[in-house]
C-alpha positions as CSV (number, residue, x, y, z in Angstrom):
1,X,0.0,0.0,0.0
2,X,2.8,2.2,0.7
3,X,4.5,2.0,-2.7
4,X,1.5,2.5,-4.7
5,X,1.0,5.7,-2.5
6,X,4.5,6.6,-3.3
7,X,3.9,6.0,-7.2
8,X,0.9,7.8,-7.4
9,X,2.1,10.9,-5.4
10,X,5.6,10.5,-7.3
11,X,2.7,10.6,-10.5
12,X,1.0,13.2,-9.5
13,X,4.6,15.3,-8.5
14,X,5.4,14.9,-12.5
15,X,1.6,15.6,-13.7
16,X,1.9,19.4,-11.7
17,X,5.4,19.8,-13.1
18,X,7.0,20.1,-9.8
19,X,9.2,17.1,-11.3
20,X,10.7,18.0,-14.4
21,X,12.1,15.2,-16.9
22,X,15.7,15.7,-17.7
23,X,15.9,13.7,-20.7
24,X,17.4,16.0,-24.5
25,X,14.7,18.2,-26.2
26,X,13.7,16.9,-29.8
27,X,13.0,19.8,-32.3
28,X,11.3,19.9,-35.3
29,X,13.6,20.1,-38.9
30,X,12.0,22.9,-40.1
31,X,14.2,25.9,-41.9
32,X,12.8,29.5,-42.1
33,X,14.5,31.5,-44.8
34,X,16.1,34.7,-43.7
35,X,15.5,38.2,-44.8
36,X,19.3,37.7,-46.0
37,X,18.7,34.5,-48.2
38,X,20.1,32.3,-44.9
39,X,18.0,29.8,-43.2
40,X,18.1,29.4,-39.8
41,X,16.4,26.4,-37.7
42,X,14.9,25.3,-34.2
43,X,16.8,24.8,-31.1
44,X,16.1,23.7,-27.9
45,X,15.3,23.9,-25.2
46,X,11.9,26.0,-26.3
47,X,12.3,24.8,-29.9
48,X,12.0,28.1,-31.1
49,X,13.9,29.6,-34.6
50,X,17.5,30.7,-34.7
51,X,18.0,34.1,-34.8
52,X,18.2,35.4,-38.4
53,X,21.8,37.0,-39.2
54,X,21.6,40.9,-38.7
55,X,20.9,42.2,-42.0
56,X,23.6,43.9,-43.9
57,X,22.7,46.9,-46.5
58,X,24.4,48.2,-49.2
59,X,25.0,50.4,-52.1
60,X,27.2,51.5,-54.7
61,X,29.5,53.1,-52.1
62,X,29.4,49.4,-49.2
63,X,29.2,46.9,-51.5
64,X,28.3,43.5,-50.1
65,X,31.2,40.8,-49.1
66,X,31.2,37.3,-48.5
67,X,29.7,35.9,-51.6
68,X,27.1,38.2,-50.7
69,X,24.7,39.8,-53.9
70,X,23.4,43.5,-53.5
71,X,19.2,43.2,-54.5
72,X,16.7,45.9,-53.9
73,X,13.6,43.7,-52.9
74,X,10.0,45.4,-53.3
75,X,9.3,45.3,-49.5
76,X,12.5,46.4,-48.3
77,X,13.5,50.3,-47.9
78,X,17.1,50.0,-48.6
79,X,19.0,47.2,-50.8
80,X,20.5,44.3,-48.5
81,X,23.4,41.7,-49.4
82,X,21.6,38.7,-50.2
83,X,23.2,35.2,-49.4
84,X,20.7,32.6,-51.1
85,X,20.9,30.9,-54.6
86,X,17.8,32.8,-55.3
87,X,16.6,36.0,-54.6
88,X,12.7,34.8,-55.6
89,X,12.3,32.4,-53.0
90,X,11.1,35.7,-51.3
91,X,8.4,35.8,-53.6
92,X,5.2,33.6,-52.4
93,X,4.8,32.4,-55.9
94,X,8.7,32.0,-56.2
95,X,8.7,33.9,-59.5
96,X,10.3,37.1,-60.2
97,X,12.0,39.2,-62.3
98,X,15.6,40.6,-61.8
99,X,16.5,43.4,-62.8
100,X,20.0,44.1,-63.7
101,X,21.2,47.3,-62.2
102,X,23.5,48.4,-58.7
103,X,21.7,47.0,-57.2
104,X,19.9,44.7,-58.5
105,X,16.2,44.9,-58.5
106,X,13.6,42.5,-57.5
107,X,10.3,42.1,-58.8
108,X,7.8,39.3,-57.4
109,X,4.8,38.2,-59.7
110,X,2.1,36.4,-57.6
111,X,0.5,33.7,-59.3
112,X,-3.0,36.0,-60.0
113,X,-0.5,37.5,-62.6
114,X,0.2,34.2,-64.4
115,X,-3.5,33.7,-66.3
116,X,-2.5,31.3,-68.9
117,X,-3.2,28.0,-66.2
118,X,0.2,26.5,-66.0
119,X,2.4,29.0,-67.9
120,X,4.7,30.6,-65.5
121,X,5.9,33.0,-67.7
122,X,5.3,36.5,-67.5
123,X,4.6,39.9,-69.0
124,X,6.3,43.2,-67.7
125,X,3.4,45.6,-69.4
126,X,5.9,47.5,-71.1
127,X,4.6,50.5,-73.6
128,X,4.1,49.3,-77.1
129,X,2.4,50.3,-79.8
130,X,3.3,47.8,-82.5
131,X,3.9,43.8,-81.5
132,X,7.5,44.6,-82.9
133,X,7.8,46.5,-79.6
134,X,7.9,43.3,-78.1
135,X,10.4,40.6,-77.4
136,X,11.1,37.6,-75.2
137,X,13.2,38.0,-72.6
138,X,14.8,36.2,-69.5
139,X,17.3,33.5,-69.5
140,X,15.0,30.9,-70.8
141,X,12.6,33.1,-72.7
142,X,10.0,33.2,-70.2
143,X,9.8,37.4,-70.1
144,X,7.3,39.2,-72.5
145,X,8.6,42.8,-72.5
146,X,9.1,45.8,-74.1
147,X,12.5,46.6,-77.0
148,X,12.5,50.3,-74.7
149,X,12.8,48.4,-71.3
150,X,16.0,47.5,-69.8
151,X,16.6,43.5,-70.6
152,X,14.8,41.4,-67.9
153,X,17.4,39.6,-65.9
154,X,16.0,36.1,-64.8
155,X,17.6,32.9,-63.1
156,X,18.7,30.5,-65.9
157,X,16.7,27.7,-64.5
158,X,14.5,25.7,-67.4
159,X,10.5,25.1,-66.1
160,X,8.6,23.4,-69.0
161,X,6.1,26.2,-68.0
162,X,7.8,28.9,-69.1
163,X,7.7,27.8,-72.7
164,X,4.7,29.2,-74.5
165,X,4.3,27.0,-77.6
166,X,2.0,24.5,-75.4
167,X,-0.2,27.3,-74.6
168,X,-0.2,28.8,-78.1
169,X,0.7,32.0,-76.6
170,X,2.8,34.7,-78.1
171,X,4.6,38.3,-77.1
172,X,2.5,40.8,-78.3
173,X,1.5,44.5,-78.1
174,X,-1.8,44.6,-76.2
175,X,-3.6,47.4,-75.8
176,X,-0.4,49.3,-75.7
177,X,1.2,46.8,-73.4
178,X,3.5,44.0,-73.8
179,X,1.8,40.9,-72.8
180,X,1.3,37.2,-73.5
181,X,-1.7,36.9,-75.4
């Protein structure tokens, strides 16, 4: 009788948390991707994220070091040095278009912007006024833009969705806009 009054108040001790378990702390592999391109995971003992690397900005004056890129994102005030292979993994849709410039400028097109179904490719609504004012740009040909923009600067990485032949679609001057149509 005495030892099962002993194991349950021994139970109940652990139950209030007035006995705590020593044993290691498991965390979850998840990554969460840095403001700098860096990911950073969970650690214990509360399992929370890494802190992010402090943010380094730059310009034409500080450029970045360290295998470090200099991009001007859309929701950032001033351009940062950028560590990750790919600047548009900031984008929710993970499509973009770069810009080439100092520094380098990033555009994100969310996926309401791709209306051809699959095709990923996209259109920068340059001015037109002729379908002649219109070329295919990018790396892989995946950019409908204008001849009197600067050249879109993409990632040369091949997605059968950026090829438009499939979806019988075409760079043309819409409206006075280059689009895919």
């Amino acid at each position: 009788m005495k030892i099962l009054i002993g194991v349950l108040f021994f139970g109940m001790m652990l139950a209030f948390g007035c006995l705590e378990s020593s044993g290691p702390t498991a965390c979850t592999l998840e990554a969460k991707l840095c403001p700098d391109g860096s990911y950073v995971g969970r650690v214990p003992p509360d399992c929370e994220f890494e802190a992010c690397p402090e943010t380094q900005f730059c310009d034409a004056l500080t450029p970045c070091s360290g295998g470090y890129e200099c991009y001007s994102f859309e929701d950032e005030d001033t351009p940062i040095c950028y560590i990750g292979t790919d600047p548009c993994e900031r984008c929710s849709s993970r499509n973009c278009i770069i810009l080439e410039s100092y520094p380098m400028q990033i555009r994100c097109i969310e996926d309401e912007e791709l209306p051809f179904g699959d095709f990923c490719g996209w259109s920068t609504n340059g001015s037109c006024s002729s379908d002649s004012d219109c070329i295919k740009s990018g790396c892989s040909g995946q950019v409908c833009q204008s001849v009197s923009e600067e050249p879109a600067v993409t990632t040369c990485d091949w997605r059968d969705c950026y090829n438009p032949a499939p979806y019988d679609l075409s760079c043309e001057c819409i409206s006075g806009k280059c689009r895919w149509q």
